[in-house]
N, C-alpha and C positions, 0 to 999 in steps of 0.2 A: 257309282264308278263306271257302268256302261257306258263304253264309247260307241261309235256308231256302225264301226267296222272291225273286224280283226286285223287290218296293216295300222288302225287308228291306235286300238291297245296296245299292238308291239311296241308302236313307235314312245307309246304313254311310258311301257313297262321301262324300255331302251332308256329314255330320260329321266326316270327314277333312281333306276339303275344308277346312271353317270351320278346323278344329284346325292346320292347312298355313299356311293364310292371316291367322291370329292369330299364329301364330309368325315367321313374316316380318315382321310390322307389326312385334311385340317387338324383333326385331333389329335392323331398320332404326331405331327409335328409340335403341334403347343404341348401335348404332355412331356416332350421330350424337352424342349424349353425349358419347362418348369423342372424339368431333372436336374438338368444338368445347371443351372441358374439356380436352383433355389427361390422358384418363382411362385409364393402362396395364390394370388389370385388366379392365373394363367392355369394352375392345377385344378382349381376349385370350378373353374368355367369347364373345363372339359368334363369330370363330374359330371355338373349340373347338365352338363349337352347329351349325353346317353341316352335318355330316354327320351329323345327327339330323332338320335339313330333307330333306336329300337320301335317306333310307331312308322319311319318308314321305310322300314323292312315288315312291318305289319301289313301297310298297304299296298307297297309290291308283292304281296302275297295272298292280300285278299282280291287285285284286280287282277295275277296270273290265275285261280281258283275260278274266277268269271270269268275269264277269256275260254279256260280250257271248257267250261260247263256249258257256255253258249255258243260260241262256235265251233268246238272240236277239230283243234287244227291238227293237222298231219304233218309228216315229213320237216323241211328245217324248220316252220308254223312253230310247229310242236316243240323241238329240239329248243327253242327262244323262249320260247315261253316256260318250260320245266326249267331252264338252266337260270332263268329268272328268278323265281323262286330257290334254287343252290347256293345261286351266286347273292342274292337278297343274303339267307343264313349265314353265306362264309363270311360277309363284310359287317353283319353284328357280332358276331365274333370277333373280327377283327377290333371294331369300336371296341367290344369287350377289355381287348387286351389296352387298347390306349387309356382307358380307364384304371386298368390295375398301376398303370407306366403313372399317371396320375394320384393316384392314392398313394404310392410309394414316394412321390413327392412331396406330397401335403406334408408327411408324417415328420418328414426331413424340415422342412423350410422352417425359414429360411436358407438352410444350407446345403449343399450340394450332396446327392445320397452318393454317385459316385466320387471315391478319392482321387488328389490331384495326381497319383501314382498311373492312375487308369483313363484318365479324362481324354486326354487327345486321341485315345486307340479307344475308347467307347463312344467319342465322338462322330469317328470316322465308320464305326460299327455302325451305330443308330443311323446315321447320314444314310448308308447303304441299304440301310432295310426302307428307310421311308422314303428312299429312290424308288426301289421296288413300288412300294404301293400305288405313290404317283402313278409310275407308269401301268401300274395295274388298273388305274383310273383313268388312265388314257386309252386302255385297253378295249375295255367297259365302254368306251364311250363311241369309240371308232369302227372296231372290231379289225383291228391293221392285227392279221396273222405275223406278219413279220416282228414287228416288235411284243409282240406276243411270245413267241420262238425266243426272242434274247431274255426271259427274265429266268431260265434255267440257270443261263450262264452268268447273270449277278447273284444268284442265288447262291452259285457254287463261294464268290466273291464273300459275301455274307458270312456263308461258313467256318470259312476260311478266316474271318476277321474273327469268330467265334471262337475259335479254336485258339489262336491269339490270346484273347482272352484270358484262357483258363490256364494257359502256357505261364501268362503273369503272373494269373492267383497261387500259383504253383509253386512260382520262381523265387530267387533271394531279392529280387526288387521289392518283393509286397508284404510289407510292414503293418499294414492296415488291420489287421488280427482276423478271425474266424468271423466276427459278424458281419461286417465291410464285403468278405468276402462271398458268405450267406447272400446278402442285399443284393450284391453284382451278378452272382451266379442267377437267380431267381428273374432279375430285370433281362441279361442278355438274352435267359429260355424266353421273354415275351417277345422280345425283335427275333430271335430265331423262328420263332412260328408268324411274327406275322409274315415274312417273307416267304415262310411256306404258302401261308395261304396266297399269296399273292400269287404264287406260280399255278396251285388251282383254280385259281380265278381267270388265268391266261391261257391254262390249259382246257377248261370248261370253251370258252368262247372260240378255240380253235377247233375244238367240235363243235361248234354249232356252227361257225363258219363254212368247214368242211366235211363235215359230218366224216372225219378221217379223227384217231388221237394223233398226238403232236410226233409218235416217236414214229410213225408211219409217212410221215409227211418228209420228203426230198426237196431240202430248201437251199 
């Protein structure tokens, strides 16, 4: 996996990177497909895609490991290349969770796991988280501090749709009984954390950009 330079591995790590974190975004949007459709194949491929996440976040890890052992980079060198390796971890996790968003589909399908009580405001919840990721993958890709800085503020959005949520499962709207509700509660915690992690991931790369955190920065 030696490249010939260490600007050669950044640029390797950078484009693993984007290629990691476009593939995540991919899956989280077809598991969610398959949620809310009732889509057996469409779940079954995301499944089967995880351990093609998981080998490279492997190898973003075994060339950040050789970057740092043969050339010894310092200062942002360094900051890239360890945050390579963080942000590698958060976005198999991330695939992680598009995988349980998938399993919870299979189990259903044909049928839809969320009820037609919740569907347009789970719609608009999912929408918003895997807005985030996207652009956590354009983040990844570019390193634009600026739209980096805005996924706080969808994040707040996210919660906000979250909270919603369980406003419903609460309320005399939802007829669906305890397990409906079980299912929903369990599905929305996995869009709530992905979009956390997405603000880590945006947050990670604004310190390597600035080697400043984000709440220090005057934007």
């Amino acid at each position: 996996m030696r490249r010939e330079t260490l600007e050669e591995n950044i640029a390797s790590l950078q484009a693993m990177l984007g290629e990691l974190a476009e593939s995540v975004a991919a899956a989280f949007r077809s598991a969610t497909t398959a949620l809310l459709d009732g889509r057996l194949r469409m779940a079954e491929r995301v499944i089967e895609g995880d351990p093609a996440i998981d080998d490279l976040r492997a190898r973003i890890e075994a060339l950040a490991t050789e970057t740092i052992t043969i050339f010894a980079p310092v200062g942002p060198d360094m900051r890239t290349v360890v945050a390579a390796i963080q942000s590698a971890h958060e976005l198999e996790r991330m695939g992680d969770l598009a995988q349980h968003v998938a399993e919870a589909a299979r189990r259903r399908a044909p049928h839809s796991v969320v009820p037609a009580v919740a569907h347009e405001l789970f719609t608009e919840f999912s929408g918003a988280a895997i807005a985030m990721v996207a652009k956590s993958a354009a983040v990844l890709r570019t390193r634009n501090v600026i739209l980096a800085l805005e996924l706080e503020g969808d994040d707040d959005r996210v919660d906000a749709l979250h909270a919603e949520l369980f406003a419903l499962m609460f309320g005399e709207r939802w007829t669906c009984g305890i397990p409906a509700a079980v299912d929903l509660t369990l599905l929305a915690r996995f869009y709530e954390r992905i979009a956390d992690h997405a603000v880590a991931l945006a947050e990670r790369t604004v310190f390597v950009v600035t080697g400043r955190h984000p709440e220090a920065l005057q934007l």
